[in-house]
N, C-alpha and C positions, 0 to 999 in steps of 0.2 A: 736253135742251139748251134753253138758255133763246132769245128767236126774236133777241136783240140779240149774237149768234155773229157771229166773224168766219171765214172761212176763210181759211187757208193751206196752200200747196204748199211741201212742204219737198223740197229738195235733196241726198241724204246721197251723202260718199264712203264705201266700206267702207275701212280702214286692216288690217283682217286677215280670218281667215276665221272662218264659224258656225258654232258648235253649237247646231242647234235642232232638239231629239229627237223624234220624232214616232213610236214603234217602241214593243217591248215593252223589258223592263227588259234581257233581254242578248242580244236581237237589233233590236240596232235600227238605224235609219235617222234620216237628219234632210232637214227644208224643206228648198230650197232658197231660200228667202226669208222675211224678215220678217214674220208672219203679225200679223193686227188684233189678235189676244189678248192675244198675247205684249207687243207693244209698248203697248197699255193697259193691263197688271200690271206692268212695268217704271214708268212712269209715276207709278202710283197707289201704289209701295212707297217711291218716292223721297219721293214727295210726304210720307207719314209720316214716313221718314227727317228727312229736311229741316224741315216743319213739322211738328212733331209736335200741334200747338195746332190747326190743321187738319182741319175735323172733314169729310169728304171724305161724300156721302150717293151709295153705292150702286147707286142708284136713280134718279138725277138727277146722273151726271157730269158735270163741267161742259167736260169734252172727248171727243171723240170722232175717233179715227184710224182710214185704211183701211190696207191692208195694207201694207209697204213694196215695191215692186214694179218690175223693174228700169231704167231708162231709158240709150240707148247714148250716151255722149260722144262727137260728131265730133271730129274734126282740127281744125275749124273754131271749135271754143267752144260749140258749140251742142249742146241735148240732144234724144232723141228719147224722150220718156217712153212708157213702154208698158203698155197693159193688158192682162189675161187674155181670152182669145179667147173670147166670147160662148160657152155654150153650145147656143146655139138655135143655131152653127151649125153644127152635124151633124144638123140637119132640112131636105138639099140636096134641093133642087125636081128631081123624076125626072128632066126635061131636063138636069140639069148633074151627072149622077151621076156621069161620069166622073173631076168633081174633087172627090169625096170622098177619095181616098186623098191627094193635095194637102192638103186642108186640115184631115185627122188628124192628122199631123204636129205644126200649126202651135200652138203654146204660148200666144204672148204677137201683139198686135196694136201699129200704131202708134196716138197720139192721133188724128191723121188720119183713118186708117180707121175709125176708131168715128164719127170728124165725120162719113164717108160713111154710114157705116149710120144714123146721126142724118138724116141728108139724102134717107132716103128709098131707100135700096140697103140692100132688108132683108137681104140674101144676100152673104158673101163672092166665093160662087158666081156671082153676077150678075156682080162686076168683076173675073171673071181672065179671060173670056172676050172682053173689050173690054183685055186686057192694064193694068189697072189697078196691080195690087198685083206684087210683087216678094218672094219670100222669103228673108231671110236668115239669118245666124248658125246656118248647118248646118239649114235648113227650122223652124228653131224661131220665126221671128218674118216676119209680114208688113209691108212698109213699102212708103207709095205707091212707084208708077213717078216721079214727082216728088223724092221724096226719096230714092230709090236714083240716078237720074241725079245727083244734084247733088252726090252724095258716092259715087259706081260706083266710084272705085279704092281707098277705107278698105272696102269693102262686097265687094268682090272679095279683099283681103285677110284680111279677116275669115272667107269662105264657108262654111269648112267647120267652123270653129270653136265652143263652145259655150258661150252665154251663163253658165252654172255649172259646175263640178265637183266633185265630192266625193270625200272618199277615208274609207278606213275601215283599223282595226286593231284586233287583239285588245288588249284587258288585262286583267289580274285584278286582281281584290279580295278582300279577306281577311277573316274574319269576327275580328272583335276577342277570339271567345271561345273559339275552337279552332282559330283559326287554317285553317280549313277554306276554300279557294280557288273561287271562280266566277269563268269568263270569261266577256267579258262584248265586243260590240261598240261603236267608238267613232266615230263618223263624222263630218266638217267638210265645211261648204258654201263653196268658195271663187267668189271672181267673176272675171268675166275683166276684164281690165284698162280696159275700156274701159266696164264696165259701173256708173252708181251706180246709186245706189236711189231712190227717190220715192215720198210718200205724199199725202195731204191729213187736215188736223189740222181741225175746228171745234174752236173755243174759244171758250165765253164772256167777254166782256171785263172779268172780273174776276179771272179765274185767266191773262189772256195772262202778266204778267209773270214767272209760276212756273211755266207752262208751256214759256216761254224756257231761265231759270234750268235746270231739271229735264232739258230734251233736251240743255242743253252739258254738265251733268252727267253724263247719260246715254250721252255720246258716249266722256266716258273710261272710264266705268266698265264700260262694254260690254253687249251685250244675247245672250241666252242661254247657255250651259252651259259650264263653264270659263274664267270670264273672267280668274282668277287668272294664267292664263298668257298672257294676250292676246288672248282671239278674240273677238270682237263687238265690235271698236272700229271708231268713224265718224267723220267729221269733219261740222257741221251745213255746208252752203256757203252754201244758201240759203235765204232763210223769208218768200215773195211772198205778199200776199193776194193772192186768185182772186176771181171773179165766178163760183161755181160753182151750178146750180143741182139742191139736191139737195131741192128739196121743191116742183116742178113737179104744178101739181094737175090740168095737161090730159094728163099723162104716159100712156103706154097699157103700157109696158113701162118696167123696170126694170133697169139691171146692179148686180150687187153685184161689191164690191169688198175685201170684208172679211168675217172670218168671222161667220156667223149662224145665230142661233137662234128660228124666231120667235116671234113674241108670240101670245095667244090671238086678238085682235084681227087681225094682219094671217093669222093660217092661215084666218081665215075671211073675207076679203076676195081674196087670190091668188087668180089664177083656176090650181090645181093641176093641172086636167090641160093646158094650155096652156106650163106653166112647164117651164123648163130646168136641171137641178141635179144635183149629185154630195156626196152623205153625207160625211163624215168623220167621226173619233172625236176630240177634243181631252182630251188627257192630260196627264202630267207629272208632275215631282216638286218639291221645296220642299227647303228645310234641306237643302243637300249631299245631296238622293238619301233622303233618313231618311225625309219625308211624302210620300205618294202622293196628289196633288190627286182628287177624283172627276172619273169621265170626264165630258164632255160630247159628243152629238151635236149637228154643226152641217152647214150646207150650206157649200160653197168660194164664192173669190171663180171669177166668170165665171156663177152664176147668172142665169139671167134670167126675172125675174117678171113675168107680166102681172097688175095693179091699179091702180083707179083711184087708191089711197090709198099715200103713201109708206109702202113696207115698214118695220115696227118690230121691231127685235128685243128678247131679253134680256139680261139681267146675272145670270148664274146662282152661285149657292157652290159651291165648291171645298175650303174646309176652314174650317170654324168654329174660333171661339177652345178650344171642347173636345176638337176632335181633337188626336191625338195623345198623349192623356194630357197633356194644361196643356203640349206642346212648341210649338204656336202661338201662345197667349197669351203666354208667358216668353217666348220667344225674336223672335218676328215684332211681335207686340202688337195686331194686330186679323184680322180674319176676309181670308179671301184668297177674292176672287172673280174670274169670267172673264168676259171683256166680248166677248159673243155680239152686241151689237146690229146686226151688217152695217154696210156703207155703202154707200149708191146714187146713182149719178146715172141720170138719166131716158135711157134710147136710142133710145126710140119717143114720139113725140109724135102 
């Protein structure tokens, strides 16, 4: 990313529900959210699509998104955007061990609370004790005591209720050449009604205008697995510059918010055994199910590194123009990669 970036916080409605496979080929499972990859391959295939004269390097995207991640619509017009729950916090200081099984539960965090833990409350645990934090949407999200009183009857309404659902169903497939049957599972993430999504986009200021272009694009065309029939359609609502700071150089810790791979450079700056993180495998398929992308391993969002140096990740390949026997090349027209580089903003200063 070039340093003359702008950021913006986009605002997404979901208008149906996801498929986004995250499982083996016929037992699978899907996110329940818009992961960082996903929505920079969407991006970067459009971009071909559209400009095909556009010669897109790699190695130097000139955008980069975090994950799409849920935020609650009040009553009142206002949103409460939410992040993934640090996971530095299930390292609860022995005096507050009581509310470890409280805060296993807890999924997703308000912006708020991350301000507090920016503010010096390195511990969830430090403010439930001083009755701070508040949990809701069935124990899956913590929101100040501040913002649960001001909206206690949509919150009381909501209680038990659960930010996502999914459902799943058998179907089969048929081999085109004997006709020969595999079931297979098929599973959507739906939201609850009061949930959009929210991400934060850098863009440099020469791809903003097709960065635009590309996500109203993006919005009919839908983002993950079956979209022929409707699912992964969004509506863009909003698309604010931020003041965000993600390249704080007194920073002491890290959250990531997108999926990552790191670089050879920041694995040897993290301080690794201090750091907080959970593996994934990122998989998939191409061409209707026909190409199998290579796996990658990444770390989730809710990592939290300690380094002096903004975390960097990779842009790994997924399938060159000669897999598949020339069905890449023909069919797609350039190499398909996954966009591992994380995203962070500083939470320790």
């Amino acid at each position: 990313m070039a340093e003359s970036n702008t950021t913006y916080k986009l605002m997404l409605r979901p208008r149906s529900g996801f498929h986004l496979q995250n499982g083996g080929a016929h037992h699978e499972s899907t996110d329940a959210f818009v992961r960082s990859d996903t929505l920079s391959a969407a991006i970067t295939h459009l971009c071909f699509q559209q400009y095909p004269n556009s010669e897109l390097n790699f190695e130097a995207l000139p955008f980069k998104f975090s994950s799409l991640m849920p935020s609650i619509a009040l009553p009142s017009g206002d949103n409460i955007p939410l992040y993934p729950r640090p996971a530095d916090q299930w390292d609860v200081p022995k005096q507050f061990l009581s509310f470890h099984k409280d805060i296993k539960s807890i999924k997703w965090v308000s912006e708020k609370v991350i301000n507090r833990l920016k503010e010096g409350h390195n511990f969830i645990s430090l403010l439930l004790p001083k009755e701070q934090l508040k949990p809701v949407f069935g124990n899956q999200v913590y929101v100040t005591i501040e913002e649960y009183n001001a909206n206690k009857g949509f919150f009381e309404d909501v209680f038990s209720q659960s930010l996502f659902s999914t459902t799943s169903r058998q179907r089969v497939t048929l081999d085109r050449e004997n006709s020969a049957s595999m079931p297979f599972t098929f599973s959507v993430a739906y939201f609850h009604r009061a949930v959009k999504l929210w991400c934060y986009l850098d863009v440099e200021k020469s791809f903003e205008t097709k960065a635009k272009a590309l996500l109203n694009l993006l919005s009919d065309e839908g983002l993950g697995g079956d979209r022929t029939v409707g699912l992964g359609q969004f509506s863009v609502e909003t698309m604010e510059k931020q003041l965000v700071d993600t390249t704080a150089k007194a920073a002491k810790k890290w959250l990531n918010l997108g999926v990552f791979n790191p670089s050879e450079d920041s694995i040897s700056t993290i301080d690794w055994e201090q750091a907080y993180f959970e593996w994934s495998t990122r998989r998939g398929w191409t061409l209707n199910g026909s190409l199998r992308r290579r796996e990658s391993r990444a770390l989730n969002e809710g990592a939290v590194f300690p380094s002096e140096n903004h975390p960097k990740g990779n842009v790994v390949l997924a399938l060159s123009l000669e897999d598949g026997n020339g069905l890449v090349k023909e069919r797609i027209g350039h190499a398909v990669y996954r966009d591992l580089r994380g995203y962070f903003i500083p939470l320790q200063s």
